[in-house]
Every structure is written in C-alpha cells, then in structure tokens.
C-alpha positions in Angstrom: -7.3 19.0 53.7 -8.6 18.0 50.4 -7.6 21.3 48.9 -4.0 20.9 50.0 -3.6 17.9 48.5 -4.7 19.6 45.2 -2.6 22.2 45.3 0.6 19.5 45.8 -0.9 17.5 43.0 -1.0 21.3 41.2 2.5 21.9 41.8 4.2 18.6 41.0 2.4 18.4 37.7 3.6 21.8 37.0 7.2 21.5 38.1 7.0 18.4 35.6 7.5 20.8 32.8 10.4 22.9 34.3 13.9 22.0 33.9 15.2 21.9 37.7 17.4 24.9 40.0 20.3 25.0 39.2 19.9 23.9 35.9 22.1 25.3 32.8 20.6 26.9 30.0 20.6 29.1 26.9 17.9 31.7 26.8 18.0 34.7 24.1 20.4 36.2 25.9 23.3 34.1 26.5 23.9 30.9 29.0 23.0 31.1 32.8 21.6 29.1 35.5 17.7 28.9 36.8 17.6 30.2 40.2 13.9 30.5 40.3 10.7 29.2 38.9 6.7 30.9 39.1 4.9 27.9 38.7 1.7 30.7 38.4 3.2 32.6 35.8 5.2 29.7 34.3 8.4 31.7 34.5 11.7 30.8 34.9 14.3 33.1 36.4 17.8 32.7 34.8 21.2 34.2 36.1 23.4 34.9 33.4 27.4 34.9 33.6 27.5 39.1 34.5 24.5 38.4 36.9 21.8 39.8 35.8 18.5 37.9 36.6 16.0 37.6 33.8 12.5 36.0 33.8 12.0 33.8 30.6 8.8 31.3 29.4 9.6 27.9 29.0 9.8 28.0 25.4 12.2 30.6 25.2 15.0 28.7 26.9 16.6 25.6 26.3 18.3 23.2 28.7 21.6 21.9 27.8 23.0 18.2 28.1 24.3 17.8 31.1 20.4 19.7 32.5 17.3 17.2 33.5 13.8 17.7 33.8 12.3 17.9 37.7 10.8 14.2 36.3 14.0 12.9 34.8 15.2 14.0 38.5 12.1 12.6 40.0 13.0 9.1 38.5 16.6 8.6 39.6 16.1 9.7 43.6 12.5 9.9 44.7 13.5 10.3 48.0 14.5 14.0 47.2 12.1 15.7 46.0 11.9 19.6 45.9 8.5 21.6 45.5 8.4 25.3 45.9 5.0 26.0 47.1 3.5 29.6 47.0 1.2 30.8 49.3 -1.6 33.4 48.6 -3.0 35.6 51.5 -6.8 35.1 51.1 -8.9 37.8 52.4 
C-alpha cells in the first residue's frame, strides 16, 4: 500500500504544473485545447482548430486567461478532483 500512496502523491505533485483538460492554449502552432497530459514524459497533447493532435513540453505552450492551473482548480472545488493515473505492466 505504501507505494500506492506515493505514486498518488507522484501524480498530484506533477499534475500541479499542468494547466488542466480542456484547457485553452497557444502552442507554436496556433490555439487548441489539451486533450491529454504524460505526466512521465511531461507532455501535453493539444488539439488544434483543424484537429490535428500535437504533443508539446510545458514550456512551449502557454495558457490563456480564461485557463487555470489543476491547483488554481484544486482550490476552488476540492471535491472534484481529476488524476490520470498510468499503469506500467511490471514483469
């Protein structure tokens, strides 16, 4: 059990620095939404207006105003909170 519990304490930490799904942003190519984030490879997929889906680092992207932070989320409705969680198949 006590590994569990680090791995959530990993991957809330971690989300901390991602601006949430559904988020708007500007990336290098153009405006889009996040549809997914790799917590392991801190990458953030973005859907653009035509569709395409591009990975992106963190600090390639930026969020616009009306976008908050998985914390500034966390803060308003801690009652809702999302984690992805990926699982590895050990052998």
């Amino acid at each position: 059990m006590c590994c569990l519990m680090f791995e959530h304490e990993f991957y809330r930490d971690t989300m901390k620095k991602f601006p949430k799904i559904s988020s708007k942003v500007i990336t290098p190519s153009g405006q889009g939404k996040i549809v997914d984030i790799n917590v392991f490879m801190e990458k953030i997929i973005v859907e653009h207006e035509d569709g395409k889906r591009l990975p992106y680092k963190l600090n390639e992207i930026k969020t616009t105003h009306s976008s908050k932070s998985v914390k500034e989320d966390n803060k308003e409705d801690n009652n809702e909170k999302k984690i992805i969680m990926v699982t590895t198949k050990m052998k």
